[in-house]
Structures are given as structure tokens and as C-alpha cells.
C-alpha positions in Angstrom: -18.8 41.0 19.1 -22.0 42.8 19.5 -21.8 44.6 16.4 -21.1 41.1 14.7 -25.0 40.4 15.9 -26.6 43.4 15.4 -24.7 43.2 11.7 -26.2 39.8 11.4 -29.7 41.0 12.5 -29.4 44.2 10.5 -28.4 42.0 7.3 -31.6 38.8 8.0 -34.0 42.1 8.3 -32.7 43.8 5.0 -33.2 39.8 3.3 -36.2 39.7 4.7 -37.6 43.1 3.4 -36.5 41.7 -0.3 -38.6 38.8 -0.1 -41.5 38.3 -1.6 -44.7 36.1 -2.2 -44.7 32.8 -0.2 -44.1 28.7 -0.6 -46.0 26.8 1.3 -43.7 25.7 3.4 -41.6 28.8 3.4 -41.8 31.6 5.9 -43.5 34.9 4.7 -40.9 37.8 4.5 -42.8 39.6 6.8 -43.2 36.1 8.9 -39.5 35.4 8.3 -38.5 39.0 9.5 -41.1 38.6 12.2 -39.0 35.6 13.6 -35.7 36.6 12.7 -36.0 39.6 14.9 -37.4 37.8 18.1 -34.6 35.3 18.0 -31.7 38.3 17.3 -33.9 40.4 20.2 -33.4 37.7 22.7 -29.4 36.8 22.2 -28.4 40.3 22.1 -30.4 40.9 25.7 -28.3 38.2 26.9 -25.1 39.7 25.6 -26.1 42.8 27.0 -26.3 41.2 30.4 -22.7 39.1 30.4 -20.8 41.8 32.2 -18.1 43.8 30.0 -14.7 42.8 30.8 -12.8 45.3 32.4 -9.1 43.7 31.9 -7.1 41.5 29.4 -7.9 38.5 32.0 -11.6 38.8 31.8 -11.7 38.4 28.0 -11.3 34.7 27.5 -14.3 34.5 30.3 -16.1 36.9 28.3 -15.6 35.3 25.1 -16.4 31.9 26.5 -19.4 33.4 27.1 -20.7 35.3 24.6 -19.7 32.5 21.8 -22.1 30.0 22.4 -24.9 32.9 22.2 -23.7 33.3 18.8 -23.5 29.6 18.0 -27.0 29.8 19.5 -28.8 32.6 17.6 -27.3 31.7 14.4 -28.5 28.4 14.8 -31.8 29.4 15.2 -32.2 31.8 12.7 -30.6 29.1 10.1 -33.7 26.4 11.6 -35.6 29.1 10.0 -37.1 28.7 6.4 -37.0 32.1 4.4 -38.4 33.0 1.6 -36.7 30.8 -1.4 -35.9 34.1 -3.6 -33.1 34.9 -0.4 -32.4 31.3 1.1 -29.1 31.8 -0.7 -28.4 35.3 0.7 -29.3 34.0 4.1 -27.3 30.7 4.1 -23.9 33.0 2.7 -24.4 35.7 6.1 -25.2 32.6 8.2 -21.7 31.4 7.1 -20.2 34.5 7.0 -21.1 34.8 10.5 -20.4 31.5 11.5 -16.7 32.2 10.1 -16.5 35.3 12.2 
């Protein structure tokens, strides 16, 4: 599950450095990027704190945790507003992610 996030972040930071120009109501790539980074910084410190699981019967805890810091991240990287000329590439890993 980590790597799924740290794909995710790798893949928004990649979109990001695509970008460019700016709408006006539209994130910067360097703003989007900016953002998109704090928010993947701050889930995967709290998935790097929920302890490892160690045995078969400590995965469904572990995976009860760690899913709704997926849920979470993703959601807040979607309430972001990218660049238009990627807010299709964006929305597809979003979903591709959300799938996972």
C-alpha cells in the first residue's frame, strides 16, 4: 500500500511538472505541485507511523487503518484545481487510485 501513495505522489508531481501557464482559478503547476506534495507528505507520515503488521491476523487491522488515509489523501489532492492542460491526467490517476 505504501508504494500505491508514493506512486500516486510520484505520478501528481510528474503532472504537475507538465503543466504550464495558469487560469485564474486554477492552481499554478508549481502551486499545484507545491500542494500536492504537502498533502502526499502528510498521509504517508501517518502510514509510516501505523505499526507494520507482523502476522496474517494483524492485516485486516492494518488495512482498516491505512485505507481511510488513502480515501483521505486522495480526497484532498482531487479538492485541488490543477492546471487545465492535466485535469484529465489527474482525475484518470485519482481513479486509478481510488480503484486500487
Amino acid at each position: 500500500m505504501r508504494r500505491v501513495a508514493l506512486l500516486l505522489c510520484a505520478l501528481l508531481v510528474l503532472a504537475a511538472a507538465a503543466g504550464c501557464g495558469k487560469k485564474t482559478n486554477r492552481l499554478s503547476p508549481v502551486d499545484f505541485r507545491t500542494q500536492a506534495n504537502r498533502v502526499c507528505a502528510k498521509y504517508q507520515a501517518k502510514l509510516k507511523a501505523l505499526p507494520a503488521p507482523n502476522t496474517l491476523a494483524e492485516v485486516d487491522g492494518y488495512v482498516s487503518k491505512a485505507l481511510p488515509l488513502f480515501t483521505g489523501e486522495i480526497g484532498e489532492i482531487r479538492a485541488l484545481t490543477p492546471p487545465s492542460n492535466f485535469q484529465t491526467q489527474v482525475d484518470r490517476m485519482l481513479s486509478r487510485a481510488e480503484d486500487t
